[in-house]
N, C-alpha and C positions, 0 to 999 in steps of 0.2 A: 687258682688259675694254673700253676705249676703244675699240679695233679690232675688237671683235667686235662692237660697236655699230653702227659704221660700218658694217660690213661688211652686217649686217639692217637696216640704212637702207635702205644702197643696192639693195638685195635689192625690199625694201618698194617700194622708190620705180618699180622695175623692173616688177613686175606689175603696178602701179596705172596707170603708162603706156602697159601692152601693152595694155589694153583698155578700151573704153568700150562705155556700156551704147545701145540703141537699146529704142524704145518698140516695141509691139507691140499691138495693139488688136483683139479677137474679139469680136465680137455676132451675135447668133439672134436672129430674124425671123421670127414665124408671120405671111405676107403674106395670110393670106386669100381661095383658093380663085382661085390665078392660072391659068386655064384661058386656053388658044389658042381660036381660034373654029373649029377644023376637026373633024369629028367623030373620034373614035373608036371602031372599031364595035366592042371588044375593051375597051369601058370605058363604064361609064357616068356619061358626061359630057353625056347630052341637054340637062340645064338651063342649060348655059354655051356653049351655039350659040346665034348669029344669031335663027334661030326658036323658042329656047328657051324656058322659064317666065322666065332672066335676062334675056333679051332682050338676050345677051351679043355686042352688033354691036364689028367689028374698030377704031369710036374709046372706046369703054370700055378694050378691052383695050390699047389704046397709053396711053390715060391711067394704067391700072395699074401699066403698068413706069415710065410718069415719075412715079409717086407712091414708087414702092422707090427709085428712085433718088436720089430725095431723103432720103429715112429713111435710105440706105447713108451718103449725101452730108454729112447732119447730123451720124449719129453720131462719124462720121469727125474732122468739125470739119478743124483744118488738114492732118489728114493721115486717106489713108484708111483704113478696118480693115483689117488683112494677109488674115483670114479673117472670111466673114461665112455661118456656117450660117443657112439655108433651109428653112420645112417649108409647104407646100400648093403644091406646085407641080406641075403634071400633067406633065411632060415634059422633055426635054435639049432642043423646039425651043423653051418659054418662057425656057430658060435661055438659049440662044442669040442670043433676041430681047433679052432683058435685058441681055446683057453685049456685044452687037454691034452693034446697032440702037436702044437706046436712050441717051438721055446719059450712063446709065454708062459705055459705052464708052470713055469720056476715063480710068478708072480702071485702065486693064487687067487685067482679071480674068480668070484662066480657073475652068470648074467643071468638077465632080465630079458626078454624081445617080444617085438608085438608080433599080431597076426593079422594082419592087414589086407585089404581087399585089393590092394595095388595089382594091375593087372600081369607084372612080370615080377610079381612075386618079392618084392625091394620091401623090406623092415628097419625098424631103428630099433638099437638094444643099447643098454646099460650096463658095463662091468663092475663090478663093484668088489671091494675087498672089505670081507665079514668086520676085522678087528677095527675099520676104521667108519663103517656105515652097517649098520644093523636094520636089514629091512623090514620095515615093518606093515608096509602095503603096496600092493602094483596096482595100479589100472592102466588101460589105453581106452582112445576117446576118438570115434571114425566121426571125419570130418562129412558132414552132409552139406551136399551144396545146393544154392537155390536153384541154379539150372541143372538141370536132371538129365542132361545128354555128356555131361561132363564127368571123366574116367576117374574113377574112384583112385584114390590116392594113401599113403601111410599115416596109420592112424597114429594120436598122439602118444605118447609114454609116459607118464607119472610114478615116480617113486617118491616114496616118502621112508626117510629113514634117521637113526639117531646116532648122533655123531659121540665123540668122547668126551664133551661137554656134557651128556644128557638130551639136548637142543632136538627138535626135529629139522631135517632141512625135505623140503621137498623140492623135487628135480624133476625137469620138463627136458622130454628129448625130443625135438623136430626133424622132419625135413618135407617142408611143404612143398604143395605142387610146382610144378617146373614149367617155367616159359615156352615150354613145346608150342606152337601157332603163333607166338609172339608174345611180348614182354605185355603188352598192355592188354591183350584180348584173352591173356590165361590173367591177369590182375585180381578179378573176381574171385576165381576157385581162392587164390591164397588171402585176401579180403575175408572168404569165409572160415579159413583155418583160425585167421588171430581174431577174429569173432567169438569163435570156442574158446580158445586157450586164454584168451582175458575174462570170458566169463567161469572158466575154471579157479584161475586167480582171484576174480573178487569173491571167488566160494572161499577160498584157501585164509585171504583176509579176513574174510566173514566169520569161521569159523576158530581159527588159533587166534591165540590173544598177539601171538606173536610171529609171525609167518616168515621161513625165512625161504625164501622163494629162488631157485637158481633155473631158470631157460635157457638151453644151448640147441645147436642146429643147426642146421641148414638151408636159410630161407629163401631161397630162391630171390631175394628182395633186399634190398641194403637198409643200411639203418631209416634213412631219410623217404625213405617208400613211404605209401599210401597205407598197406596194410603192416605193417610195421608200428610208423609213429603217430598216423591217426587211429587205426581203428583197435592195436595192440595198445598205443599211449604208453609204449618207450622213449622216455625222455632223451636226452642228454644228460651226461653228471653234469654240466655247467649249471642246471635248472635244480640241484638234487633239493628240494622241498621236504619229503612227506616219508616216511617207512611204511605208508603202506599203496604204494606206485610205486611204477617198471621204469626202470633205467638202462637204457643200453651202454654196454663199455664201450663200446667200438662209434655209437654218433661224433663226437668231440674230435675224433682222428679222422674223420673222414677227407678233407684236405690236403693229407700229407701225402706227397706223390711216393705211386709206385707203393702203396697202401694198399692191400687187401690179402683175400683167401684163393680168389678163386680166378682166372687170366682169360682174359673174351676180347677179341679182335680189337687186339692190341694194347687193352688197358686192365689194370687191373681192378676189382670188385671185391667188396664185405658182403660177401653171402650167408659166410658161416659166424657165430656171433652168440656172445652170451649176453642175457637180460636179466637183472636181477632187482628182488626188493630193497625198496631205499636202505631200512637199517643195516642190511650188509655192508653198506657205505662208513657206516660209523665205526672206531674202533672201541666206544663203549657198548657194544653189543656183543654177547657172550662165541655168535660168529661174524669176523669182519671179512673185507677182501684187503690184502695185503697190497699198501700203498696206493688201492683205488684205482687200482691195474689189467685189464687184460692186456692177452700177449698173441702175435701170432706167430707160431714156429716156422721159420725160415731157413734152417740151416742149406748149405751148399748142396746137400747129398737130395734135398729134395728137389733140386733146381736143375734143368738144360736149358740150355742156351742154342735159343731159332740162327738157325745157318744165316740165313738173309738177314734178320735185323741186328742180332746179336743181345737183343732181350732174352734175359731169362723169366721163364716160365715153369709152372709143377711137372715134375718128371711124371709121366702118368704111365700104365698101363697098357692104354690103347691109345692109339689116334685111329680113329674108323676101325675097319677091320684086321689093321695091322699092330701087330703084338711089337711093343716097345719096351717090353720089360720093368716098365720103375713102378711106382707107388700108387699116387693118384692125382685125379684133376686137380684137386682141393688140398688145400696146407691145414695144416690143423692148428685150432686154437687153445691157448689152456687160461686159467686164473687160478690165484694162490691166496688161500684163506689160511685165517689164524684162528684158534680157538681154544679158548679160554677151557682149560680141564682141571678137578683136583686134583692134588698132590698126595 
């Protein structure tokens, strides 16, 4: 019995030494309407030119990427995020300028972006650092809706990539349609987006014996929506059951005041929001989420404070046509994974 002790000592002692865990850090960024200043005659983008209603001359647009670069830079703290989903971005040349041209470039990032039928030109992209995510396939997936008079919108993003474990993780970047005519009568168009992106999921299930599945974005819709937690079937972690269903991090806080992403006459709202597969939940899964945590980045720098009520609100950009210098509508969210790698 002694020696058989030993023996699963020594065993124990063997795998606890083959491997140590590394950190891992993903956050989305609705950056708020990062247009170039050149026109596109294939989009309408007139308001975010030089001569435009924005009045969108080319040192706004260099202050905009050193304003992300900062948000990248903060949330990172001493290290940077491995992936940082992106959504209002017109193009692969703002990505370009982002990750080549402006001080992120000390980060090394390369992206991913779609190409989307949205009619002023809006994409979501994926940065991604090679030594920590090894890409190894892109798709995007145009959401088709069943009424046909309804404006095409940004299609999905799917990366799939291998982390320093070995593991694939596959990564969903959103930002579905927007309440433009009202919250409940645009409900549909976004109804049809988590229609696709769950039937995408149970392909992802379907296919890996082991799916580890991370959804980030900007859904126009809070956790407890219609297309959200019925028709996506984003749980709460309170319910966490199954590793192979969607959980959203952010249902279970919905309650706590003065809680959310994103600030609308006078309250604030979870629009942006990460969903992920149950095993991520586990810390015996080769990738976990650290402490079973999302977070939303809040510091002071991205915050003013409304004259009259004295709530703070995201420093953003624009209010209407007048240039306010800060960030964006929307705070950005991150989650912190652990994963298991040899030694």
């Amino acid at each position: 019995m002694r020696k058989l002790l030993l023996i699963v000592g020594s065993l124990l002692f063997y795998v606890s030494s083959s491997f140590s865990q590394a950190d891992f850090r993903i956050m989305f960024y609705n950056v708020e309407n990062l247009f170039d200043t050149t026109d596109d005659p294939l989009k309408n983008d007139d308001e975010f030119l030089p001569a435009g209603l924005m009045s969108w001359k080319p040192w706004k647009y260099r202050e905009k990427l050193k304003n992300i670069t900062r948000v990248i830079t903060a949330v990172g703290g001493m290290q940077s995020p491995a992936l940082v989903g992106l959504c209002e971005v017109e193009n692969d040349s703002v990505l370009f300028d982002l990750t080549r041209r402006s001080p992120l470039r000390a980060q090394g990032y390369e992206y991913i972006v779609t190409n989307s039928p949205d009619e002023r030109g809006m994409d979501v992209a994926l940065l991604y650092q090679r030594h920590q995510f090894n890409l190894l396939e892109k798709n995007e997936y145009e959401v088709v809706f069943r009424d046909k008079t309804t404006r095409p919108t940004r299609n999905l993003l799917h990366a799939a990539g291998r982390v320093v474990s070995g593991d694939t993780l596959d990564v969903f970047v959103c930002h579905w349609p927007s309440r433009s005519g009202g919250r409940r009568e645009s409900e549909p168009a976004r109804i049809d987006a988590a229609t696709l992106l769950r039937r995408k999921t149970d392909s992802l299930f379907a296919i890996r014996g082991n799916a580890n599945i991370v959804i980030m974005g900007d859904f126009n819709d809070c956790p407890d929506d219609k297309s959200i937690f019925r028709t996506l079937k984003a749980r709460s972690l309170n319910y966490h059951r199954s590793d192979k269903e969607l959980y959203n991090m952010f249902f279970h806080r919905l309650k706590e005041k003065n809680f959310g992403t994103y600030f609308f006459q006078g309250r604030w709202e979870v629009l942006d929001q990460f969903i992920v597969s149950g095993n991520l939940l586990t810390d015996d899964n080769p990738i976990y989420i650290k402490g079973r945590e999302a977070h939303i980045f809040k510091p002071g720098f991205l915050l003013e404070e409304e004259k009259a009520s004295g709530i703070k609100r995201p420093y953003r950009t624009y209010y209407g046509p007048r240039y306010n210098g800060g960030f964006s509508d929307h705070l950005p969210v991150y989650i912190d994974f652990k994963i298991n790698r040899p030694r």
